[in-house]
Each structure stands twice: as structure tokens, then as C-alpha cells.
C-alpha positions in Angstrom: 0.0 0.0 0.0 1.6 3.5 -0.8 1.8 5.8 2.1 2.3 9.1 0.1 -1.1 10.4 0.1 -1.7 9.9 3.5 1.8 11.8 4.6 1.5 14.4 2.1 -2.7 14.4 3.5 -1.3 14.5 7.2 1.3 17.2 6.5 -1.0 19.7 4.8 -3.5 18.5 7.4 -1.1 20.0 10.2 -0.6 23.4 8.3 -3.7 24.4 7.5 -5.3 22.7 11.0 -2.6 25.4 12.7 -3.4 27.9 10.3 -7.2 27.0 11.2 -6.5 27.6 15.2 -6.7 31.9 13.8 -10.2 31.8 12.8 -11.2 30.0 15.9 -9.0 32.7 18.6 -10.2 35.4 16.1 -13.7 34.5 15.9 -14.7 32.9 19.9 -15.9 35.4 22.6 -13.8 33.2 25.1 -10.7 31.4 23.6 -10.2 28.1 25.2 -6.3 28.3 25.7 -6.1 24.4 24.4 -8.8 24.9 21.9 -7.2 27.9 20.2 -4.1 26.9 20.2 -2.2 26.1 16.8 -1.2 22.5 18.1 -4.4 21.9 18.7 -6.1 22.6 15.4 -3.3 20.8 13.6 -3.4 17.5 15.6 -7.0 17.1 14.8 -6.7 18.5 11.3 -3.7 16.0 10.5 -5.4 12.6 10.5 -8.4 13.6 9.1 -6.9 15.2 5.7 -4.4 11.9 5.6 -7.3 9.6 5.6 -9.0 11.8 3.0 -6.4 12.4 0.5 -5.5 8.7 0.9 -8.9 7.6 0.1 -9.9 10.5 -2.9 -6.4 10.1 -4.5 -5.5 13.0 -7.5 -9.6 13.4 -7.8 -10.5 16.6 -9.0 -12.6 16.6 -5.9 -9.7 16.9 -3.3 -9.2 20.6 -2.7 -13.1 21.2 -2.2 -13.1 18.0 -0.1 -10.3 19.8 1.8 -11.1 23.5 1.8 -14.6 22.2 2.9 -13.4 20.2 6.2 -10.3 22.6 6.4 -13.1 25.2 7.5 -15.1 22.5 9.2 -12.9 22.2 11.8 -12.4 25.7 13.6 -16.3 25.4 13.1 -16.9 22.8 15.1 -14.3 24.1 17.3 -16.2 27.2 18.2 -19.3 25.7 18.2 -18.6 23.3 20.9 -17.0 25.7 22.8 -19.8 28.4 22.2 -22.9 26.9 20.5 -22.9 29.3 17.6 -21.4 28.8 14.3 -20.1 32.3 12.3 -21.9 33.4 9.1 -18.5 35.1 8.0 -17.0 31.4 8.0 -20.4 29.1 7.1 -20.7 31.7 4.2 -17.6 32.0 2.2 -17.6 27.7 3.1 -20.6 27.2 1.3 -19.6 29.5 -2.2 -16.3 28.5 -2.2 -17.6 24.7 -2.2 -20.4 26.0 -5.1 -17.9 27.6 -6.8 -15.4 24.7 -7.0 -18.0 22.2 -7.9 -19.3 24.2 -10.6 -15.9 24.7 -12.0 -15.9 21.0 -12.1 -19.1 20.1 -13.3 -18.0 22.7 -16.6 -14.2 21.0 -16.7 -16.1 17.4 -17.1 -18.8 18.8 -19.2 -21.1 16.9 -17.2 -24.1 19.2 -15.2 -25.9 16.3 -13.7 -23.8 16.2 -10.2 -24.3 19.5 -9.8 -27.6 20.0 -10.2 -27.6 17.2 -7.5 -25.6 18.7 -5.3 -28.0 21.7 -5.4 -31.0 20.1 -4.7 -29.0 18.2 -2.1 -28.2 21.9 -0.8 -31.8 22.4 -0.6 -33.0 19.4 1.2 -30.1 19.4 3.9 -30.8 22.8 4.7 -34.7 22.4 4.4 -34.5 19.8 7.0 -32.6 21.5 9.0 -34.4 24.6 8.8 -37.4 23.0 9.5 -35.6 21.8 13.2 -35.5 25.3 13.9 -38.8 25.8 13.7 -40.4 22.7 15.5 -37.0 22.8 18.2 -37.0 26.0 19.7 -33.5 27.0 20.7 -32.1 23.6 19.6 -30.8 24.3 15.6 -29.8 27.9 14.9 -29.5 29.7 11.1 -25.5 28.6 11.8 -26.4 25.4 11.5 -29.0 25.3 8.9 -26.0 27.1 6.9 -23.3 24.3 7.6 -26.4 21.9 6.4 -26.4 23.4 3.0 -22.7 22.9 2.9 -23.0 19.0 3.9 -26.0 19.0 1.5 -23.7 20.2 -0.6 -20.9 18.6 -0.7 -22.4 15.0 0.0 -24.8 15.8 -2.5 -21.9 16.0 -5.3 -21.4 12.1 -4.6 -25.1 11.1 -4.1 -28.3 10.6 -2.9 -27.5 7.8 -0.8 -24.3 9.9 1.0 -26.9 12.5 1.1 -29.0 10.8 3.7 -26.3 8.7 5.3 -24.5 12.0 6.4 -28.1 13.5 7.7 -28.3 10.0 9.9 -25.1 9.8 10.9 -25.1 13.3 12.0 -28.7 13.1 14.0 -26.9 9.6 15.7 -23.8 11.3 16.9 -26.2 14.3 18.1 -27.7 12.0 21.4 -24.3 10.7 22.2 -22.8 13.8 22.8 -25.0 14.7 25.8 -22.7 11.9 27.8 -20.2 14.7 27.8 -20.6 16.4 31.1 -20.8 20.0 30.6 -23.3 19.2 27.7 -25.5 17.1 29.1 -25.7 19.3 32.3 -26.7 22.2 29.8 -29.1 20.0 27.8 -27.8 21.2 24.5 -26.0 19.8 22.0 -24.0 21.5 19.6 -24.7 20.3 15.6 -21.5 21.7 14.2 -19.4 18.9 15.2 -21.9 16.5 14.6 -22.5 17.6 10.8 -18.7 17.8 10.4 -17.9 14.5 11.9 -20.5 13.3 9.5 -19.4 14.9 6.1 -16.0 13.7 7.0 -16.9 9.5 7.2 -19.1 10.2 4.3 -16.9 11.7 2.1 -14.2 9.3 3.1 -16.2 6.3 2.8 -17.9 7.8 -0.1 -14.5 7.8 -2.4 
């Protein structure tokens, strides 16, 4: 088995997971001093980008795949530490990961994934958007935004990863409440949950 990928994953991983640990100090109220801290970002980024790029390969895919969960991260980050999920992060996320599909779907001459991915867009955030409404105080407009990008993204591969990453994500939701502090607060933050979610299905996905 050639190791490459995975190195050259885990060593981009590390750069951009410490260049990642910026936007969260910038962006949280109340910096965690482990949580922000460069180490911190990379050593979770790492592993995560070697086990992508060993599993997509040279795919055109790759740099969306990675600017998507590059972003993820520091997301999640804050969000666990602060239940809220910045538009001036979610947003740029989600046209950046447009814009690079699209680019795509031209270079391939081939519309059809696209035009998935959108109505994927839709649904994920549809869905999501109508948590906010029936769970009051539970789903917030951050995270109906980081559902488009998982709608997204997922959506690019298929219907099927579409619905697996929605699943996974509402299955990982429950288990986070037997961490302490969450469980004592009752809430449960969906960042992480949609990340950790896009991740597997992306991985396993390719």
C-alpha cells in the first residue's frame, strides 16, 4: 500500500489545521487556551486530511473535499465551545464549495452532479431549517447554513451519501450529551456533529 497520500494528507492537514486555530482565537468570545491553540487545530486536522487524501487520490474533488473540512474544523471548534457557528465562516464555506464544484461540473462537461448537489443543498438545509422551527432553541441559522454545505458537498457524490451524512449526524447528536458539561446544559452542539459526519461520508464515499 503506498503511504504518500496519506503523509503528504497528514502534513497539509497539520498546516492548515494550525493555520485554522486563527479563525477560531479570532472569531470565539472566550478562547479556550487548548482549543485555540495552533497545536491543537493541527493535531486534529492532520489525520483527518491523511485519511481523505489517501482515500480520494488525485480526484478533482480533493481541494473542495479539503477546503470544505479545512473550514469544518475551527467550526466545530467554536461551536462546541460556544454553540454558535459564524456566518462570515459558514458563508464564504458554502460558495467557495459551489464555486469549486461548478468549476468541475464545466471542466467534465457533465451538469448532472451539480444539479444534484444543489437540490441536495436544498433538502439538507430544508431539513434542518425545519428543526429550527419545530426545536426552539435547539438548531440555529448557523447550523441550517453548515447543512447546505454537507448537502452540498455529499450531494456532489449522491443521494444515498446525502441521507447517510443526515443519519449519521442526528446519531452522533444523542451521544454527545454523555459529555458532562453538555449534558448538564441539555444542548448539544450540531457543528461537530455535521462535520464529523461529512468527514466519514466523504471518506467512505470515495
Amino acid at each position: 500500500m503506498n503511504g504518500w497520500p496519506a503523509i503528504i494528507g497528514a502534513v497539509t492537514g497539520f498546516g492548515l489545521g494550525a493555520a485554522g486555530s486563527l479563525i477560531t482565537k479570532r472569531l470565539s468570545d472566550r478562547p479556550a487556551r487548548i482549543a485555540s491553540s495552533w497545536w491543537f487545530g493541527a493535531l486534529v486536522t492532520a489525520p483527518v486530511l491523511a485519511v481523505l487524501v489517501w482515500r480520494v487520490g488525485t480526484r478533482g474533488e480533493l481541494p473542495i473535499y479539503v477546503f470544505v473540512l479545512a473550514l469544518g474544523i475551527p467550526l466545530s471548534i467554536i461551536d462546541w465551545l460556544e454553540h454558535r457557528l459564524p456566518r462570515i465562516v459558514v458563508v464564504p464555506q458554502l460558495a467557495g464549495t459551489a464555486l469549486g464544484l461548478a468549476f468541475l461540473c464545466a471542466a467534465r462537461s457533465d451538469p448532472a452532479p451539480g444539479l444534484r448537489a444543489l437540490w441536495a443543498l436544498l433538502a439538507a438545509a430544508g431539513f434542518y431549517l425545519l428543526l429550527a422551527v419545530l426545536v426552539e432553541g435547539g438548531v440555529g441559522s448557523g447550523d441550517v447554513g453548515l447543512a447546505a454545505v454537507v448537502g452540498l458537498v455529499t450531494g456532489w457524490s449522491g443521494w444515498t451519501e446525502v441521507a447517510g451524512a443526515v443519519v449519521l449526524a442526528s446519531l452522533i447528536a444523542p451521544a454527545l450529551l454523555l459529555v458532562p458539561h453538555l449534558r448538564a446544559n441539555r444542548t448539544v452542539p450540531f457543528g461537530p456533529c455535521l462535520v464529523a459526519a461529512m468527514a466519514v461520508t466523504l471518506v467512505v464515499a470515495s
